[in-house]
N, C-alpha and C positions, 0 to 999 in steps of 0.2 A: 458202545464204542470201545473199538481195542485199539489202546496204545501201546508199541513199541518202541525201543531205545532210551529211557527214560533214567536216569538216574535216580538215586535215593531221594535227592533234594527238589528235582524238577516233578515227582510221582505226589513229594508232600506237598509240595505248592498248587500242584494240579489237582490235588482231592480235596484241599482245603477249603482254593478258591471256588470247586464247583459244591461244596459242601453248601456255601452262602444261596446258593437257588431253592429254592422251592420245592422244584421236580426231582432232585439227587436223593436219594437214598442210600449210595454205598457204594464200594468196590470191591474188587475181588485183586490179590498179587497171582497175577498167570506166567509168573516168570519161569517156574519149574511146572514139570509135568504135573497134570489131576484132573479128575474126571469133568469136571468145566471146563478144563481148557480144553481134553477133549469135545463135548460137545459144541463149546461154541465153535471149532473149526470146522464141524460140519456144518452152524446153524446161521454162522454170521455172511451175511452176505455180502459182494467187495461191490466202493461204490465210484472207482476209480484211483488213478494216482495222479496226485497231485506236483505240477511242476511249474512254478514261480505261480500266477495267478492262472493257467493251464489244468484241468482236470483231463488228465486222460484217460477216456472209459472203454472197455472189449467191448461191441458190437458184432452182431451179423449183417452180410451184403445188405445196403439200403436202409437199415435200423437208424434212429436218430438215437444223440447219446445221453446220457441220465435216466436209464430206465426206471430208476428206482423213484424221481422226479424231485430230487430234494432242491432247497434254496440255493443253486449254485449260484445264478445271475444275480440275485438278489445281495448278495455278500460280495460279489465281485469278482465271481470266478468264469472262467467262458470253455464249459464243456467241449470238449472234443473228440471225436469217434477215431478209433482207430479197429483195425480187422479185429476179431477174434481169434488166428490163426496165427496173428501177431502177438496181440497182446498177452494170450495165456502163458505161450512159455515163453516172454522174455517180461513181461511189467507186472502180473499178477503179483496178490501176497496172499496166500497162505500161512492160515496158522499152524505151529508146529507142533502137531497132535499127536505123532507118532503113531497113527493109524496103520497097522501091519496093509503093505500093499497101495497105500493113499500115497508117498511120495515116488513111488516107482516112475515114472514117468517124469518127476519133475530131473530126479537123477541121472535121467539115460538124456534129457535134454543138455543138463548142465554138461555131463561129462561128450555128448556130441559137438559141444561149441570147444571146448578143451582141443578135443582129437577124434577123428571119426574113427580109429581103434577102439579111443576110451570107452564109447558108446555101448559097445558090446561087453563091457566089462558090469554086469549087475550086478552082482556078488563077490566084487573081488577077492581072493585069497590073499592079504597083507602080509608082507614080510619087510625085515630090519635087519641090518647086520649085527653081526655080535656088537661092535662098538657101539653101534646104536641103543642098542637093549644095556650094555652099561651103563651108559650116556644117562639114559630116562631112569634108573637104579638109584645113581651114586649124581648128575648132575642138577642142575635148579629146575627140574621136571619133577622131583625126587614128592615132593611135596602133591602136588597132583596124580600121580600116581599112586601115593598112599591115599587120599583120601578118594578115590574111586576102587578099592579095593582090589587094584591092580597087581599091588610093589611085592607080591610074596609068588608071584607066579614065575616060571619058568619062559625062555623064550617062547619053545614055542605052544603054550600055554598064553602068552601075553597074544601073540601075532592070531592068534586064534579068537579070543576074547575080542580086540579090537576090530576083528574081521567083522565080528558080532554087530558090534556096536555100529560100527561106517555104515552097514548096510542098513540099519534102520535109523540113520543119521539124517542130515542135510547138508546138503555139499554148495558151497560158495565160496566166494573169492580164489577163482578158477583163472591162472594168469600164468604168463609166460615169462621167467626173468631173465634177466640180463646173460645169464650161463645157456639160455635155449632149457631150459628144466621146466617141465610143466608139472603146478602146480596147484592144488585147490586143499579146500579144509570141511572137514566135517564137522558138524554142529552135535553133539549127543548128549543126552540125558542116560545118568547110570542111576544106581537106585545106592542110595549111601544109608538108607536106614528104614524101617518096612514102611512105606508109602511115602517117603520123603528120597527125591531125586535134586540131583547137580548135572549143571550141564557144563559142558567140559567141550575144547575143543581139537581137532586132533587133525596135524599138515600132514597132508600125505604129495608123495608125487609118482606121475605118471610114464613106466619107459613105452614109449614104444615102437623100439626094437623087439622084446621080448614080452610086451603087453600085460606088464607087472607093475603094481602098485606098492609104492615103500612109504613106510611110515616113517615120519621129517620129525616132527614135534609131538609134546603131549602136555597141555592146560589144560 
């Protein structure tokens, strides 16, 4: 079982109490990247998402839902099919393995619900203006930037580096505010010490007039 979202206090409560059973032997923290987290993202299978007492599971034409046939009914849940074609790039979860090539696809989906410019943008070349690369130097970025081993680079040395990073990132929370500025954020794991990563996240937004991507923030 992989659990996301969890806090310090809700992860110890949760290994605690399942510690009391019989069958538990252990956990793993898969909060930061390593070679288990990569392989479970290949190995764990998804067995729907869950919405109030609703499982909604991907299917193909005419498939019935729960392939996998666990106790949904029995516990109180009422399986429900939905497409395949639906479900994958909008309700799926993937783990975030940073498998070179494995998120391609969920990115050009994200960034097509964005803007059907953004789509075409795989690889962006990120840029900031001079204020901005201040701003992330000398403002309350300043901190996160040093400890991704970012804060001694040159602009465009940074706008390059970050280029880096978005593209083998994960991009969410993809929205349109109030000014019309479309925007999303990328999820990245940097490596802050030999096999030990942070993940860090990084607002970028979308023109497209001139189909350029600028970098907003940096946690």
């Amino acid at each position: 079982m992989y659990v996301t979202n969890l806090s310090r206090e809700q992860a110890n409560t949760l290994t605690s109490t399942a510690a009391e059973h019989p069958a538990y032997f252990g956990y793993a923290d898969c909060t930061g990247r390593s070679t288990l987290k990569t392989h479970l993202g290949l190995s764990l299978p998804s067995c729907g998402l869950r919405v109030g007492n609703v499982i909604l599971d991907g299917v193909y034409v005419d498939n019935e839902p729960n392939g996998t046939g666990l106790p949904f009914e029995a516990l109180g849940f009422a399986p429900t099919a939905v497409l395949q074609e639906l479900f994958l790039p909008f309700l799926s979860y993937r783990i975030n393995s940073h498998l070179t090539g494995q998120n391609r696809e969920d990115n050009r989906s994200a960034l097509a619900a964005l803007s059907p410019d953004a789509a075409h943008l795989e690889s962006p070349d990120i840029w900031m203006t001079p204020g901005r690369y201040k701003y992330l130097q000398d403002g309350k970025h300043r901190d996160s930037m040093e400890q991704a081993g970012l804060l001694h680079l040159n602009q465009p040395a940074l706008e390059a580096a970050v280029s880096k990073l978005v593209a083998q990132g994960h991009l969410y929370n993809l929205r349109l505010d109030a000014y019309g500025n479309l925007l999303y954020t990328a999820l990245v794991d940097v490596e802050v010490e030999v096999g030990r990563y942070r993940t860090f996240t990084i607002g970028l937004r979308f023109n497209p007039e001139d189909k350029r991507v600028e970098l907003m923030t940096f946690f």
